[in-house]
DONUFI-674826 format. One record per residue (C-alpha): residue number from 1; residue in three letters; x, y, z. Coordinates in nm, 4 decimals. Layout:
BEGIN
[r NUM, 'ALA', [X, Y, Z]];
...
REM end
This chain:
BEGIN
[r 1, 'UNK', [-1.0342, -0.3197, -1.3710]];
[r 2, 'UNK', [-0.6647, -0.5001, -1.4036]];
[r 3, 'UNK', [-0.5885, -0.6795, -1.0764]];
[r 4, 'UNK', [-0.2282, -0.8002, -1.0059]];
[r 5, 'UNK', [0.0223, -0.6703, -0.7946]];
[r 6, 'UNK', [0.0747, -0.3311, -0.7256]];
[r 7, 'UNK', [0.3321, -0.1714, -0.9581]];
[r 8, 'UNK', [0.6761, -0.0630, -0.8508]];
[r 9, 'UNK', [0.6763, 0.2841, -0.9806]];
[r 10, 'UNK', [0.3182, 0.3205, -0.7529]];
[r 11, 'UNK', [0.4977, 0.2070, -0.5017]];
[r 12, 'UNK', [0.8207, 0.4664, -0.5338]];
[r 13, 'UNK', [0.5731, 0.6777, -0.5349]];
[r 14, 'UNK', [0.3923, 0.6431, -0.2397]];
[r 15, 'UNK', [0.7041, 0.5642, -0.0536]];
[r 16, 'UNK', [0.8393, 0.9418, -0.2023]];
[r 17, 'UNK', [0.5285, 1.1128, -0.0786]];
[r 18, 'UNK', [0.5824, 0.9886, 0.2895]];
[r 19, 'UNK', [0.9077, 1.0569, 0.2698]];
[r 20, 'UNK', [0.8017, 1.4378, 0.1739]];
[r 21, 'UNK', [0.4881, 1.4333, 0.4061]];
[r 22, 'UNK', [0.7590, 1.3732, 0.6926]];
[r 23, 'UNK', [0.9598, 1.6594, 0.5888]];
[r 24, 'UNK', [0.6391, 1.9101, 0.5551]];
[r 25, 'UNK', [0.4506, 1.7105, 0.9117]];
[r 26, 'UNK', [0.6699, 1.6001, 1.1659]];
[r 27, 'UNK', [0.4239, 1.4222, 1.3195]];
[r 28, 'UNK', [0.4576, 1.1531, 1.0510]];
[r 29, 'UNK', [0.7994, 1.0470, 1.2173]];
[r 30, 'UNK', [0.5825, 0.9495, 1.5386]];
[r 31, 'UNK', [0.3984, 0.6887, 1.2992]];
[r 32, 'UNK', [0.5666, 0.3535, 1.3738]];
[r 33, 'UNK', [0.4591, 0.2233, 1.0148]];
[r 34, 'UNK', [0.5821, 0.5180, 0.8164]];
[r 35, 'UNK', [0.9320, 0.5265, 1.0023]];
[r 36, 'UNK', [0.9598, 0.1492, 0.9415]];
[r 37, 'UNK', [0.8547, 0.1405, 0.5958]];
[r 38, 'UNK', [0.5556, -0.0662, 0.6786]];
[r 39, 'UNK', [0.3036, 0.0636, 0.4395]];
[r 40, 'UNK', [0.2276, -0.0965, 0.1295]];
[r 41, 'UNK', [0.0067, -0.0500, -0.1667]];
[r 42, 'UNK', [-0.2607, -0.2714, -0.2343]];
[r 43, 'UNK', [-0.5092, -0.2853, -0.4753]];
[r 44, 'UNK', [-0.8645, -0.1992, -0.3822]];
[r 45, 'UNK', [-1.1992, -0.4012, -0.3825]];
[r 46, 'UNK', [-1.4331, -0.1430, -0.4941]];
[r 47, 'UNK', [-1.5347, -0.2210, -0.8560]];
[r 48, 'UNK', [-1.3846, -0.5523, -0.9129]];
[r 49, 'UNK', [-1.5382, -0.8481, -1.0224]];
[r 50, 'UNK', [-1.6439, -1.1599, -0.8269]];
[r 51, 'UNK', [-1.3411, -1.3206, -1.0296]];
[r 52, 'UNK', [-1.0913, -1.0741, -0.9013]];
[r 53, 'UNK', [-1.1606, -1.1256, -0.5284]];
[r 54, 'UNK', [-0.9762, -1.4356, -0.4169]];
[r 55, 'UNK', [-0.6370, -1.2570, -0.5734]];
[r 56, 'UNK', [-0.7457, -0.9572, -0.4044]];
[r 57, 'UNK', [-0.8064, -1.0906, -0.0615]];
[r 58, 'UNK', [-0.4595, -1.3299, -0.0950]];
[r 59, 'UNK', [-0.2680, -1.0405, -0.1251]];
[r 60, 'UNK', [-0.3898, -0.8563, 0.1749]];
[r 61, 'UNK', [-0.4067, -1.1445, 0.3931]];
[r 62, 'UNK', [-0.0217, -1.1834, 0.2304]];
[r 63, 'UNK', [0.0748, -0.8490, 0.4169]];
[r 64, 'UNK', [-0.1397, -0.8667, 0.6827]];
[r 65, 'UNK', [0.0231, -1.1658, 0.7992]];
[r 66, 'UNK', [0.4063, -1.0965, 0.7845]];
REM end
């Protein structure tokens, strides 16, 4: 497994499904951290190494704190 930041394009991406979620649901406009932007992509624990964990954790404890 690679571990870095997130790419760009995933990001688009996600960003481009909420946007289309919002126009299918409603609902999702009610969602303070969609209508703000405030969702990011992060990279998962689940299968990485022991190595790959501190630059997993500093990058959610990045977001999680601003």
């Amino acid at each position: 497994m690679t571990v870095g930041r997130p790419s760009l394009e995933a990001a688009i991406a996600v960003q481009k499904a909420l946007l289309k979620a919002m126009a299918v649901d409603l609902s999702f406009a009610g969602v303070p951290a969609v209508t703000s932007g405030a969702i990011y992509s992060l990279p998962g624990f689940s299968n990485a190494s022991v190595v790959e964990f501190p630059d997993i954790m500093k990058q959610w404890a990045f977001v999680l704190e601003n």
